[in-house]
Structures are given as structure tokens and as C-alpha cells.
N, CA, C and O of each residue as an XYZ file, in Angstrom:
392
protein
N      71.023     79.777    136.031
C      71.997     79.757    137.103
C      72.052     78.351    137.703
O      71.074     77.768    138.171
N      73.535     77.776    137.629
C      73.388     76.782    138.724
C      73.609     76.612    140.150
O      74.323     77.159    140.991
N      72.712     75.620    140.140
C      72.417     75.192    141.916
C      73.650     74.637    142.657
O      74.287     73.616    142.399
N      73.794     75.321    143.395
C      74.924     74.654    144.570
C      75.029     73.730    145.112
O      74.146     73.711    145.969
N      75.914     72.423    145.176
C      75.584     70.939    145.899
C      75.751     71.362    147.360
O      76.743     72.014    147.687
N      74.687     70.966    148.374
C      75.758     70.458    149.327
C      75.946     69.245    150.134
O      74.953     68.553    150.358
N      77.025     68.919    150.572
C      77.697     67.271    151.532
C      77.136     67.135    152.046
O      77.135     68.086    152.827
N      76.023     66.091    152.429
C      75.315     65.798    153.299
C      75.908     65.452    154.476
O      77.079     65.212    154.181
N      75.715     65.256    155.910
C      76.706     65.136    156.865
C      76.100     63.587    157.289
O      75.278     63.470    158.199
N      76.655     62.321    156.447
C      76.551     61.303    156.332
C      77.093     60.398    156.171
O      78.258     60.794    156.188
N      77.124     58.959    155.946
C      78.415     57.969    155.551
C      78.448     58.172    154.226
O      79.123     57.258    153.754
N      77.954     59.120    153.105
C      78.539     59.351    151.965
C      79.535     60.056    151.814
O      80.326     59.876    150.887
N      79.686     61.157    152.876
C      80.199     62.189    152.738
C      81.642     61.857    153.562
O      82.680     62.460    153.291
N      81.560     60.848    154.569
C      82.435     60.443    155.327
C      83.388     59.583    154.398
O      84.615     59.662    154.449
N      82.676     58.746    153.536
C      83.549     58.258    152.414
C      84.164     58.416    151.117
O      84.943     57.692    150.496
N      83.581     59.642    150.827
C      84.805     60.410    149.995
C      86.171     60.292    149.973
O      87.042     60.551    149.142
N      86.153     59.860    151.034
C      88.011     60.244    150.722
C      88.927     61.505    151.260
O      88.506     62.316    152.086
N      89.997     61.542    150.781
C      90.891     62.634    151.315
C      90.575     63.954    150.530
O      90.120     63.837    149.392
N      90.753     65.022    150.981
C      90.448     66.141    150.170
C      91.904     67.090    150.395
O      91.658     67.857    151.325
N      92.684     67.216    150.117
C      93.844     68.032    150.184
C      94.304     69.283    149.772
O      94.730     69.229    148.618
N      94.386     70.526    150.343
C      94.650     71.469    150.078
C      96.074     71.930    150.717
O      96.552     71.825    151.846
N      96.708     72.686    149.056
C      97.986     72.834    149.238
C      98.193     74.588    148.316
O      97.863     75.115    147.253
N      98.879     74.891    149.465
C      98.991     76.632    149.097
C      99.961     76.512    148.604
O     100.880     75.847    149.082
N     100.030     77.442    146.964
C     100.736     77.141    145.975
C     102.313     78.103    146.836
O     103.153     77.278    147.198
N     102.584     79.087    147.044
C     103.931     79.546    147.600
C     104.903     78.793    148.496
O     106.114     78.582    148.427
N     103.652     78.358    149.629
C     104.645     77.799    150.860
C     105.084     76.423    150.263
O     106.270     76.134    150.103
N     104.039     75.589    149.943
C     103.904     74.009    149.732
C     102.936     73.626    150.930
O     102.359     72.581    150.628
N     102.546     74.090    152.182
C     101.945     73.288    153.420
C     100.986     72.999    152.517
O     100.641     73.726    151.585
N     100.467     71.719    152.848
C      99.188     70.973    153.104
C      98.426     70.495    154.366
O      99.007     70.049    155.356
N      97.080     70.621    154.258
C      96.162     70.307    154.990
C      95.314     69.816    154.478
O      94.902     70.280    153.415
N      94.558     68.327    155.238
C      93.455     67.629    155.071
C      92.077     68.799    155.302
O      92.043     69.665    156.176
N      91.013     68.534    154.267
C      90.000     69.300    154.428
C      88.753     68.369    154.342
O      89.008     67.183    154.134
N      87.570     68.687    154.457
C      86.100     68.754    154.237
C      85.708     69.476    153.422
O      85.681     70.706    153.468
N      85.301     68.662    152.444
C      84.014     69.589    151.065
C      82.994     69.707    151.730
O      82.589     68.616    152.131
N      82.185     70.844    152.130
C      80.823     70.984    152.344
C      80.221     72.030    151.688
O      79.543     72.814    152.352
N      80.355     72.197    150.395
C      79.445     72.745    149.652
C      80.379     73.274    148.094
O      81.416     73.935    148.051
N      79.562     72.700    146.923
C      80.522     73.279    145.780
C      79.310     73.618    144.366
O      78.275     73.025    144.060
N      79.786     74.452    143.935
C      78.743     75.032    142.830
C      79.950     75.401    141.348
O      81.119     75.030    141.237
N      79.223     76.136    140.500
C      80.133     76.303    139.374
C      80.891     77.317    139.516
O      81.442     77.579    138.447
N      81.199     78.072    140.418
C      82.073     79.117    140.595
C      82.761     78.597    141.891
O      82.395     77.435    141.712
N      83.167     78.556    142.560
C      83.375     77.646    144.103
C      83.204     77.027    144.981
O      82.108     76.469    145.013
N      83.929     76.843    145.865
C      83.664     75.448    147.173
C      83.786     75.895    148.352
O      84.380     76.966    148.478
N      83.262     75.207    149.560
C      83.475     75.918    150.870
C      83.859     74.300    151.707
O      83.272     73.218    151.719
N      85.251     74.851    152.411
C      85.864     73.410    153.117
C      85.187     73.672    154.401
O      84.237     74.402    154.683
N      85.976     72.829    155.152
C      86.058     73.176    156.717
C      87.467     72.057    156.844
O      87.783     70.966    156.369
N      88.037     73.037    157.755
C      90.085     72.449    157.833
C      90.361     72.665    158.993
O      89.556     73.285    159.688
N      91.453     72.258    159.465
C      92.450     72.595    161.100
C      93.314     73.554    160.612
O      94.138     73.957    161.434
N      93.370     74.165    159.198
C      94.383     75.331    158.500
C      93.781     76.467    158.559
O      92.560     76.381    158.697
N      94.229     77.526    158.500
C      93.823     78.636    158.117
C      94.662     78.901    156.799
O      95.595     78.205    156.399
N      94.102     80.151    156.146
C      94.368     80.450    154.662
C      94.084     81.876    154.557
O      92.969     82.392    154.625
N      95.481     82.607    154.340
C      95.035     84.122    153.821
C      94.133     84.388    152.566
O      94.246     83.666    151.575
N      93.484     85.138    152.597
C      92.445     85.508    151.506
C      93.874     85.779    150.592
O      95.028     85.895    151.003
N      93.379     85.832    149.287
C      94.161     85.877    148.128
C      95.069     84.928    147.872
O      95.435     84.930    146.697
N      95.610     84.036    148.623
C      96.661     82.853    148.594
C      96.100     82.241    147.416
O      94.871     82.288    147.377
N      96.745     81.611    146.327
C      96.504     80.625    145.717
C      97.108     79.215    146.273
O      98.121     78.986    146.935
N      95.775     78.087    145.580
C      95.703     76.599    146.671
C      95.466     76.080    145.771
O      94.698     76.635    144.985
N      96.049     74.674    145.430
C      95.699     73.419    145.000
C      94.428     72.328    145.615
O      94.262     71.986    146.786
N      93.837     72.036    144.726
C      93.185     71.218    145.252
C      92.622     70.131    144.662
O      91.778     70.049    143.770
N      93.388     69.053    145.480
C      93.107     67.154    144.875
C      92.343     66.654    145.972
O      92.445     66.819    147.188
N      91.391     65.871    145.111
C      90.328     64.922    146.149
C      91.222     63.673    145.657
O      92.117     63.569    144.818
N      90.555     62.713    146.593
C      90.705     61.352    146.414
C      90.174     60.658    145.250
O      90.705     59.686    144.714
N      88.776     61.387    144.792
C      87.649     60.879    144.244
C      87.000     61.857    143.156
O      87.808     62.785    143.170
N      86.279     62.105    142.469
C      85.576     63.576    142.260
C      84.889     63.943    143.161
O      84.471     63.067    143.919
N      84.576     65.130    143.377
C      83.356     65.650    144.160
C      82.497     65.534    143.688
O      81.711     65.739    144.613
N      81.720     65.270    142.567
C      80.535     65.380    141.583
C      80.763     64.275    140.560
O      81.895     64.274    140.075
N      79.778     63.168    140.056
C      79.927     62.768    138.980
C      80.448     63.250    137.659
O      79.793     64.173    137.173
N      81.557     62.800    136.921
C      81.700     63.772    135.628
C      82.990     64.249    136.148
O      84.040     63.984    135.564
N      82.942     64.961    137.252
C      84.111     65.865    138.144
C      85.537     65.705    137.425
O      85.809     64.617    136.918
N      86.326     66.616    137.379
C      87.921     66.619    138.038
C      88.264     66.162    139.316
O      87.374     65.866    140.113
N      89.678     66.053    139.663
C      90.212     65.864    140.939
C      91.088     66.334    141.341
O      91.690     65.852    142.301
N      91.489     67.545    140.676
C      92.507     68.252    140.997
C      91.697     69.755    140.362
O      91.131     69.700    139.270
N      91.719     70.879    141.064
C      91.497     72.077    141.080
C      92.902     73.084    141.056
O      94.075     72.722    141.149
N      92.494     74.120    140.937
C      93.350     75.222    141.410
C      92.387     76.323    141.353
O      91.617     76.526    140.415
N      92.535     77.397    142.999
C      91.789     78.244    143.298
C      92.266     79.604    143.733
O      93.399     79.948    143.397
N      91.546     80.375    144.418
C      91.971     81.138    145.220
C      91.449     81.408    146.346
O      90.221     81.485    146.323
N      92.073     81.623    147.569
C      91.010     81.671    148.780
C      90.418     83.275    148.650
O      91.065     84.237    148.239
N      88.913     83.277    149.149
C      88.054     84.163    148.791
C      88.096     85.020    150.362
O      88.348     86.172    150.717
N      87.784     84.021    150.889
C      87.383     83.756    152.999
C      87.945     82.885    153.313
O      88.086     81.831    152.693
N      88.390     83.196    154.397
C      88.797     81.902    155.603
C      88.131     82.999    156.954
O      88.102     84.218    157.128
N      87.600     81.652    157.814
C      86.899     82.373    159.071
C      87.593     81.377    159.991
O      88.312     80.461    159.592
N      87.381     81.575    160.928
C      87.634     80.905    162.484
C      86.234     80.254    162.786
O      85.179     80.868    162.945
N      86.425     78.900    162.833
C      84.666     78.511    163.229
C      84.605     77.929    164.499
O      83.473     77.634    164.882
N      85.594     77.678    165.289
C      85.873     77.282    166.258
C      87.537     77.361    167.047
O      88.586     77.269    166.409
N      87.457     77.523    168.333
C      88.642     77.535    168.956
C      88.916     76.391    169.887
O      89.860     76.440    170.677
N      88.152     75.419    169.813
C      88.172     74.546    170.786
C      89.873     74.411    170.803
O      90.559     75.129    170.076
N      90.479     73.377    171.746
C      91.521     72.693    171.779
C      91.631     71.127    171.725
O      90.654     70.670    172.319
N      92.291     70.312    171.333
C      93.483     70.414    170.326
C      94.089     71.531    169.048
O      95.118     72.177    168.851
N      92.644     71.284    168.285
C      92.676     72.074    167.235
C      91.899     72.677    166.973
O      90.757     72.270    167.185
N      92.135     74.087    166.319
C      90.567     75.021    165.510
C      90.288     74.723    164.596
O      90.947     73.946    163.905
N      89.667     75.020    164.411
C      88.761     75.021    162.975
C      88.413     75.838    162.494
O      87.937     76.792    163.108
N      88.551     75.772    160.707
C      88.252     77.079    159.616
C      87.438     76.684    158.899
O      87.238     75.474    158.783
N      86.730     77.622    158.206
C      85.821     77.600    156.871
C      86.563     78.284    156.148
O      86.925     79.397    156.529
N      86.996     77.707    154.804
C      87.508     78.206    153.865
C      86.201     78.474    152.116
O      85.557     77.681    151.429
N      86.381     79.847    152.088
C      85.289     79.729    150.675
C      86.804     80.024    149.694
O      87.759     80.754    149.956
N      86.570     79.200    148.587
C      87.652     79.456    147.319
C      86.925     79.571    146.227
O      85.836     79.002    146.160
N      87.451     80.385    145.118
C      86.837     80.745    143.613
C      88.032     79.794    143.007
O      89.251     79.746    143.169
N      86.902     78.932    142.090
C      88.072     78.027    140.659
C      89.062     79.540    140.288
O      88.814     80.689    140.654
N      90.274     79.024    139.412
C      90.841     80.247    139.007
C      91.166     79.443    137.119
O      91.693     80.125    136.240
């Protein structure tokens, strides 16, 4: 079984780059956070929310992993509410590769 990476909350992780997720029906996009990805899926954190079952695109700037792709396509598994502050909330999104 493989081991799950996760983003350290650091200037590596800060320099990644853009991470973009785009729900394949509507077209919206939203900037995200990779914080955690393994061989079956990834878990963001976004200012979007995402119905479970939606299918989403997903292009980094960069790979996430040495070796990596940079463009995905998934499905959202979870989306939670992780915060309500104001301006904006915040979600955790978990997605399965498809």
C-alpha cells in the first residue's frame, strides 16, 4: 500500500504555485491548496465549495510530486465547511482520480 504525501505548511509548499480547480458542468474555477495526495486522491483547502459527485479538473502550476502530471481529472468525494470566518469561508475538498 502506498503512503500518503503530505504539504508541509512551509515556504515549499507556499511555492508551488497555483493549483486550480474547475468543475467540469458549470466551468467556475477556484484557486486551491494541495494538502495531502496519495495514489487514489487529494485533499485541497479552497474559498469554493463543491457538491459531492461533481466532476473537477485539476491543473497545478507545477507537479505535485516528482515524476507527477499537472493536470488531473476527479471527482469530489467530500467537501466540508472548515471555517466561516468573513471575508471568506473555507472548504476541505477530498477528490478520487477518475
Amino acid at each position: 500500500m502506498m503512503e500518503s504525501y503530505e504539504r508541509k505548511k512551509d515556504k515549499r509548499s507556499t511555492q508551488m504555485g497555483a493549483t486550480i480547480l474547475t468543475e467540469v458542468t458549470s466551468g467556475r474555477q477556484c484557486c486551491a491548496t494541495l494538502n495531502c495526495i496519495s495514489c487514489r486522491s487529494m485533499y485541497f483547502e479552497t474559498n469554493c465549495d463543491f457538491k459531492s459527485g461533481n466532476k473537477i479538473d485539476i491543473q497545478f502550476s507545477e507537479p505535485p510530486l516528482a515524476g507527477s502530471l499537472t493536470n488531473f481529472s476527479a471527482t469530489v468525494y467530500w467537501c466540508m465547511l472548515l471555517s466561516e470566518d468573513e471575508p471568506t469561508k473555507s472548504y476541505g475538498i477530498g477528490v478520487k482520480y477518475t
